[in-house]
N, C-alpha and C positions, 0 to 999 in steps of 0.2 A: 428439519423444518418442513413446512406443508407443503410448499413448492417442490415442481422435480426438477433436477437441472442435469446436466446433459457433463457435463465437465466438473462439477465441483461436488463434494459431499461437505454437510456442515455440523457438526454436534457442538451446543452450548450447554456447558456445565461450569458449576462453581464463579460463574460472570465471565468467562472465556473462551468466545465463540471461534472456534476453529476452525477455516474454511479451506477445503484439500483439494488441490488442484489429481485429480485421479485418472487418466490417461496416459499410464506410465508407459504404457506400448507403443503408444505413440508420442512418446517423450515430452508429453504435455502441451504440444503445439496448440497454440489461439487460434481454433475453428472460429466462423463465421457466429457460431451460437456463443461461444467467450466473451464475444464483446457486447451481447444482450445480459446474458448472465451474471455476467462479475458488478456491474454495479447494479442490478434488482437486487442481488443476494447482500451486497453491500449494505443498500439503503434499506431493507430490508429488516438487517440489523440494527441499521443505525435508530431506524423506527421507533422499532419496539421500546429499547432500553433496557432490554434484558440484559444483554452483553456490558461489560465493560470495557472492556478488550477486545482484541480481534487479533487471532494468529494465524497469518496466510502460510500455510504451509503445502506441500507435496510428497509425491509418490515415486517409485522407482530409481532410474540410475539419475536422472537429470530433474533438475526444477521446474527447469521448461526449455524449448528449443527455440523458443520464440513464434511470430507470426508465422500459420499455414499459411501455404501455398493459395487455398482457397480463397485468403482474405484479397489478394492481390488481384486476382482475379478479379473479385465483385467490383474492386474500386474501379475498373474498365470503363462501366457503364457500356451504353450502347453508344457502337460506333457511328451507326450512323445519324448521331444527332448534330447539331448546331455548335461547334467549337466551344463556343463563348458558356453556352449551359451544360455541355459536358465539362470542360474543366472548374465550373460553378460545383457542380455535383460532387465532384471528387474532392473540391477544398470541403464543401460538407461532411463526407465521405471522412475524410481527415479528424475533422474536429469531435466527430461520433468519437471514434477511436481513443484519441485524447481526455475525454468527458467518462470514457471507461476508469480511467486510472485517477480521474479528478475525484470522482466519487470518494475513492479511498481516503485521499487529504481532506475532504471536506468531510466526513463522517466525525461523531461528535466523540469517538474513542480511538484511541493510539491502534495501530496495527504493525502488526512485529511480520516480518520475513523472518521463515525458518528456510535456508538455501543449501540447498545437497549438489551437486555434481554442477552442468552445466546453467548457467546464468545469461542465455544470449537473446542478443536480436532485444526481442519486445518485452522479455522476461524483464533485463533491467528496467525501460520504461515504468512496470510496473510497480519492483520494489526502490525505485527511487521515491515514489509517490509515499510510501511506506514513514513510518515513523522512526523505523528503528530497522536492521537487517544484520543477520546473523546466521554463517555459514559453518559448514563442515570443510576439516583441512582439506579435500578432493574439489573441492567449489569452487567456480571459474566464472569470469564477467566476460562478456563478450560481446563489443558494441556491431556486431553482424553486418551490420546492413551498410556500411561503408565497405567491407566483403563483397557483397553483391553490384555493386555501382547507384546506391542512394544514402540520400540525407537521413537520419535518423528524424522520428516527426512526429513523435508521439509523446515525450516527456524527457526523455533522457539526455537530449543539450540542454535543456532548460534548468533540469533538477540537479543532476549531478554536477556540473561544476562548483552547487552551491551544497556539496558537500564532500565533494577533495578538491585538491588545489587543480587550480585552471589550467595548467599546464600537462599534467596527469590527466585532466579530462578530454585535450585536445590531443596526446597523443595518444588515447585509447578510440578517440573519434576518428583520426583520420588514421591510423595503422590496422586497425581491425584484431590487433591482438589479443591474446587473454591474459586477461590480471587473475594469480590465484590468490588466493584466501587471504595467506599470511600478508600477502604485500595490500590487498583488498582490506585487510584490518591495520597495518601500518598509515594508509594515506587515510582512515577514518571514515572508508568506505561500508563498511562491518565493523558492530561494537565487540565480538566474540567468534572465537572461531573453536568446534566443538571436534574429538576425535572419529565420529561417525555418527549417523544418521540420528538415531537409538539417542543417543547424548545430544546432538541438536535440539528434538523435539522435547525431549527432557528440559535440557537448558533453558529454553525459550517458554516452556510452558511456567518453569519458574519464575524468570521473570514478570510475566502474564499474570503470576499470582499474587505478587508482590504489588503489582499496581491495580488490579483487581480490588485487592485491602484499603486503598485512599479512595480517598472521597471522591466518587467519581463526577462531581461538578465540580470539583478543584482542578481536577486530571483533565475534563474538557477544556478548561479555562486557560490551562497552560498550554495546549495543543493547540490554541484558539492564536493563543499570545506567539507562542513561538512562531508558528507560520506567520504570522503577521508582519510581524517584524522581518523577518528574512525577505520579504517583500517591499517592504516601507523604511522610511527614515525611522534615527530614535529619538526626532519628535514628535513625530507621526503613530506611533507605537506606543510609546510614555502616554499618550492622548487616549489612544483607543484602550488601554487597558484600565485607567481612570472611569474610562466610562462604564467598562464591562463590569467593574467594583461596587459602578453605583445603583447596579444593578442586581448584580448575581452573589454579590455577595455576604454571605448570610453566617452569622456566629454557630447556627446549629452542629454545624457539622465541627467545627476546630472544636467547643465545648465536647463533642463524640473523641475525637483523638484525645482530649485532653483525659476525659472522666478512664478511655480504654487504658491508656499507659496507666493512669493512678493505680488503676482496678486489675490493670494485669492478664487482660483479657483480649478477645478479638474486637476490631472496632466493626459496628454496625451501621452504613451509609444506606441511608436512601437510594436504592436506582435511580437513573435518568426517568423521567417520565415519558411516556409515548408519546408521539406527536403523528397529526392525520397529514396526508398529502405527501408522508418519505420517500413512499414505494413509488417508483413509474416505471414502466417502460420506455420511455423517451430518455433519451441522454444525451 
C-alpha cells in the first residue's frame, strides 16, 4: 500500500489483504507508533473495498509480546499538572488505545488471526476484536497485565468472556496463566489449531479464500448482524436485521450464486464500493 508504516507490512491479493505485524526481534511489542497505525492501515482497507477479507498475521517466534514499555510511559503525562486533568488525560489516553482494536470490529470485512507462539498482554486485546482466531500447537494466551499488578483495559474483559465461558475468562484474568492451543481451541477460543507456522498461514489463507468467493455484501451483512446481536436483545437484533434487508438487500448477487453453481464455474461479486472519510488519523 502507499502508506509506510513502521510495524506492519500489507499485501492485497486475490480480495485478501494480509496485514504482518514485522518486528520479530522485538517480539512484535505495541510501540507508541502501533497504536496510530493499526487502525489507519485498517480503515484504510476497509475504505477502498478492495479487500474482502483481512488476515492479521506475524512474524518470528511470538505473535506479539503485548504492550511496550514505551506505551506506559506516554500515558504518565506530565506530572506536574492539575490531578483532576491528568487523570482526564490518561482515561482519554485509555480510550485511544481501545478505538485501536474497535476499528477491526467495525471494518466492513471479517479479519482472521493467524497466531504463532506467544499471545500475551495486548496481543489478546487485539485478536479478540478479530472475527475469527487461529493458532499453531506452540501458541499461548496470556492475559499479562494481572502479571504486572493491573487491570486489563483495553478489550479483553469485555470481549473474550463472550467468547469462552466466564468462568475460564475469569480465571485466566485473575491467575495470569497461559492457556495453549489445544485447550484455547477446546473452550472455543481458536477455531483451528495448525502443526507450524508454514501450515497456519496456509490454513488461514484458505479459509480467507473461501470467504473471499461470497458475496462480499452478504459477508458484511452477517459481520454486521453477528456483532449485533452479541450486544443486544434477540428483539433488538430480529429488528435491526429486518431493516438492514430492506435496505441492502439486493437479488443480484443470490441470482450470481445461483447461475455459478448451474454453470460450474467461479462466482463473480461485485467488490464493496469505496467510501470517502474511512481513513483518519484520529481514533
Amino acid at each position: 500500500m502507499s502508506d509506510s508504516y513502521t510495524c506492519f507490512e500489507t499485501v492485497i491479493s486475490d480480495g485478501i489483504a494480509t496485514i504482518t505485524l514485522n518486528r520479530p526481534d522485538k517480539l512484535n511489542t505495541m510501540t507508541p507508533a502501533f497504536w496510530s497505525e493499526l487502525p489507519r492501515l485498517v480503515r484504510q482497507v476497509d475504505a477502498t473495498g478492495e479487500a474482502r477479507v483481512v488476515v492479521l498475521a506475524s512474524t518470528g517466534r511470538h505473535f506479539s509480546a503485548g504492550m511496550d514499555l514505551a506505551v506506559f510511559g506516554q500515558a504518565g503525562g506530565d506530572d506536574g499538572a492539575e490531578i483532576g486533568r491528568l487523570r482526564a488525560n490518561l482515561r482519554s489516553n485509555i480510550l485511544h488505545l481501545q478505538d485501536t482494536f474497535t476499528a477491526i470490529e467495525k471494518a466492513r470485512m471479517p479479519v482472521l488471526a493467524a497466531i504463532q507462539g506467544g499471545c500475551i498482554g495486548g496481543a489478546i486485546d487485539m485478536v479478540t476484536a478479530c472475527d475469527m482466531r487461529y493458532a499453531t500447537e506452540d501458541a499461548f494466551f496470556c492475559i499479562q497485565e494481572i502479571n504486572i499488578g493491573m487491570t486489563a483495559d483495553v478489550g479483553t474483559l469485555q470481549r473474550l468472556p463472550k467468547l469462552v465461558p466466564e468462568g475460564v475468562c475469569r480465571e485466566l484474568a485473575y491467575t495470569g496463566r497461559r492457556m495453549p492451543a489445544e485447550e484455547a481451541r477446546a473452550v472455543g477460543l481458536v477455531n483451528e489449531v495448525f502443526s507450524d507456522h508454514e501450515a497456519l498461514l496456509e490454513g488461514v489463507q484458505a479459509v480467507a479464500a473461501e470467504i473471499a468467493s461470497r458475496s462480499p455484501l452478504a459477508v458484511w451483512g452477517s459481520k454486521e448482524m453477528i456483532t449485533y446481536a452479541r450486544d443486544h436483545s434477540t428483539v433488538d437484533s430480529l429488528d435491526h436485521i429486518a431493516t438492514w434487508q430492506a435496505g441492502m438487500f439486493q437479488p443480484a448477487d443470490m441470482l450470481e450464486a445461483f447461475g455459478a453453481k448451474a454453470e460450474d464455474r467461479p462466482t463473480q461479486f461485485d467488490d464493496l464500493l469505496p467510501f470517502e472519510g474511512g481513513v483518519s488519523d484520529g481514533v
